[in-house]
Backbone bond lengths (Angstrom), bond angles and torsions (degrees), N, CA, C in turn:
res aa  C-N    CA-C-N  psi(-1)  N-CA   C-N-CA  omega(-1)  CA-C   N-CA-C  phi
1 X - - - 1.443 - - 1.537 109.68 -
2 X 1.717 111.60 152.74 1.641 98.27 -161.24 1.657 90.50 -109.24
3 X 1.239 90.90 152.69 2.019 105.92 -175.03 1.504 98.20 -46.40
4 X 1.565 112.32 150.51 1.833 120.14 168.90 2.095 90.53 -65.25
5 X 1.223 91.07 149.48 1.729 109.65 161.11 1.123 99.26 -66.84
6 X 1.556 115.75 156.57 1.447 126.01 166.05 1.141 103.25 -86.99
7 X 1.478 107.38 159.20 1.770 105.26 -176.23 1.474 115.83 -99.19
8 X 1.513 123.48 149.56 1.024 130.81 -174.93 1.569 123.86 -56.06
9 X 1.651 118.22 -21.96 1.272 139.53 175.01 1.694 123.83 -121.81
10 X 1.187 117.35 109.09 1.085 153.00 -169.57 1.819 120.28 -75.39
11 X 1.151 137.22 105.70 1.352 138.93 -173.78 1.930 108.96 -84.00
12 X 1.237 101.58 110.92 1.603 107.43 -165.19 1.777 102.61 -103.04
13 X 1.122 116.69 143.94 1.626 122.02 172.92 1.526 97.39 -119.20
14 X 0.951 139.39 143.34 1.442 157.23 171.44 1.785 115.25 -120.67
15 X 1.137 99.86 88.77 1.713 98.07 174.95 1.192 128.21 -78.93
16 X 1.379 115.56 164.81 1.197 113.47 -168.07 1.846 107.47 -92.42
17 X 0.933 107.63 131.07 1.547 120.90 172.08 1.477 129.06 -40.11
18 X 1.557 95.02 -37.55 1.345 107.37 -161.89 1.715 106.66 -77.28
19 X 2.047 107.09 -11.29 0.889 105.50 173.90 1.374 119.08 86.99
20 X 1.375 113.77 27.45 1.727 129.11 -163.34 1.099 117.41 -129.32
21 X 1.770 114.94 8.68 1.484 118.26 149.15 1.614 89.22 106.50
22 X 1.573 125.89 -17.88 1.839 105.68 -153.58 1.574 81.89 -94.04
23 X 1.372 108.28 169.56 1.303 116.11 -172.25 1.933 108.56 -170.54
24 X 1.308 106.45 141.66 1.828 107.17 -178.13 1.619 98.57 -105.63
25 X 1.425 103.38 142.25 1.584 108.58 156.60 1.473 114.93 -121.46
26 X 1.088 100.09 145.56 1.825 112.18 170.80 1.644 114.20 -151.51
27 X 0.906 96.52 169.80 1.391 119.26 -175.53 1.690 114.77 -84.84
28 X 1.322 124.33 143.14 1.038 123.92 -165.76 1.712 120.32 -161.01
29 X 1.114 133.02 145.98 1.696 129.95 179.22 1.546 102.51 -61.46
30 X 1.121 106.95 145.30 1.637 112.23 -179.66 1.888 90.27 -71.59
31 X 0.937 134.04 -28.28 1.791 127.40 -142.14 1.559 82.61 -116.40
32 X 0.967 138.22 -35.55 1.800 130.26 167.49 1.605 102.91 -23.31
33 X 1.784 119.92 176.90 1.133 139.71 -138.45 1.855 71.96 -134.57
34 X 1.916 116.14 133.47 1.459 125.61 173.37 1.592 93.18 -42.77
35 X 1.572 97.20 159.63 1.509 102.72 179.04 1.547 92.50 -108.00
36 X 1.571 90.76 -174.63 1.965 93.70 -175.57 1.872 81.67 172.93
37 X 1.179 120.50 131.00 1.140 154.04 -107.74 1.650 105.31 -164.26
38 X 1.411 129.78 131.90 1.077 117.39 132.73 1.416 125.11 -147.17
39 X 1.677 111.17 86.38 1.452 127.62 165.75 1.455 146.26 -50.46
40 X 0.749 128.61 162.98 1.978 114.04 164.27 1.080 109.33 -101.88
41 X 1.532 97.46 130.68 1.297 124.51 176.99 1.963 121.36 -96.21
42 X 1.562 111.95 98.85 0.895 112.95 162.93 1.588 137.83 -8.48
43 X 0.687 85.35 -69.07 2.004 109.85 178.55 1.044 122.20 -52.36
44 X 0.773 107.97 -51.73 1.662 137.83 -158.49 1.868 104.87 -77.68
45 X 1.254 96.12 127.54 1.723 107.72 -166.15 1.609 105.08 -97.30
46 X 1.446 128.21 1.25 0.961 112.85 -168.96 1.545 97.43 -137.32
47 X 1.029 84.49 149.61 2.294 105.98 -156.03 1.678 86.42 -64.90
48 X 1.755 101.34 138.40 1.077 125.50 170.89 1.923 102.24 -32.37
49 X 1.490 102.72 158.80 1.388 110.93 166.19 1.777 120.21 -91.75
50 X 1.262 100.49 118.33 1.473 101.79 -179.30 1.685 124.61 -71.58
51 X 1.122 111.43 131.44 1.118 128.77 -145.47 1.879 89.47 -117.10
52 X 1.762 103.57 115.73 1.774 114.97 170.35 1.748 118.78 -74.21
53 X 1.071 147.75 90.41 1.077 132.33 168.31 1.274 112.26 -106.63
54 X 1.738 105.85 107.25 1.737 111.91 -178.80 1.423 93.54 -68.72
55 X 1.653 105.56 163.95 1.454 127.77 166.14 1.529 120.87 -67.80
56 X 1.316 138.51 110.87 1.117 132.33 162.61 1.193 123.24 -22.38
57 X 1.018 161.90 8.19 1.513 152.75 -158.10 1.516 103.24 -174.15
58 X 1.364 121.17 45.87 1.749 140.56 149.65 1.472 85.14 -131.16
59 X 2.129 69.99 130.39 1.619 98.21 155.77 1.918 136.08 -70.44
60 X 0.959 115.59 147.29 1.909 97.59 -168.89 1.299 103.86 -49.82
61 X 1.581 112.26 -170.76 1.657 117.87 -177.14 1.852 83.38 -92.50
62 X 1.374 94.54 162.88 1.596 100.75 167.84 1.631 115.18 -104.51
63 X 0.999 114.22 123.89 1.590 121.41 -178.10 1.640 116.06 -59.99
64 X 1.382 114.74 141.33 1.510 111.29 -146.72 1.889 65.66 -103.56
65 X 1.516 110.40 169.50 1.331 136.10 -148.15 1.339 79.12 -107.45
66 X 1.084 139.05 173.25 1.560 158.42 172.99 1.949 98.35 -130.00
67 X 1.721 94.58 100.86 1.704 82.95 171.76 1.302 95.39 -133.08
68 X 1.811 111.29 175.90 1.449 130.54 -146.72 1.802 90.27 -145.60
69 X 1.532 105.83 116.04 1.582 122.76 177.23 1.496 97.98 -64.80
70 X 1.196 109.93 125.87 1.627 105.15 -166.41 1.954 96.54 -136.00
71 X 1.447 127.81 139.80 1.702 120.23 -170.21 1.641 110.10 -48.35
72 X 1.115 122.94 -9.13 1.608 126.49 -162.89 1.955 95.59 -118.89
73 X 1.018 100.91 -9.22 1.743 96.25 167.03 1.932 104.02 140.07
74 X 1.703 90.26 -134.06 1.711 90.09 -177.49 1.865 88.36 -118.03
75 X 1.672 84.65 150.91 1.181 102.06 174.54 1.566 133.20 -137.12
76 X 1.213 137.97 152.47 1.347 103.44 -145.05 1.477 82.85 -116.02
77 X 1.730 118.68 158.69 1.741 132.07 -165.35 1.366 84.69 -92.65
């Protein structure tokens, strides 16, 4: 007898981080990209984690040079 096919839709649990037992399920394509989530968690006594998202359109910071006062002037390490 030949093996059942796997199914095209997939049953997902998403736990909670905080490690407090609550957890979401949903439904999902088996061939989709892992999910990752960030919900509120009931339970959980300590304030969501804040999350940085710089603006696309700033340039990076510029890294300051590391130099060394040397008898003939500055010099760079």
């Amino acid at each position: 007898m030949a093996k059942k096919a796997k199914s095209r839709i997939i049953n997902v649990r998403l736990l909670s981080m905080a490690m407090t037992g609550y957890f979401y399920t949903f439904t999902r394509a088996r061939t989709a990209l892992p999910m990752s989530m960030i919900k509120y968690d009931p339970i959980s006594t300590n304030p969501p984690p804040e999350i940085h998202i710089p603006p696309l359109n700033t340039p990076p910071p510029n890294p300051q040079k590391n130099t060394v006062k040397d008898s003939s002037g500055m010099k760079e390490r």
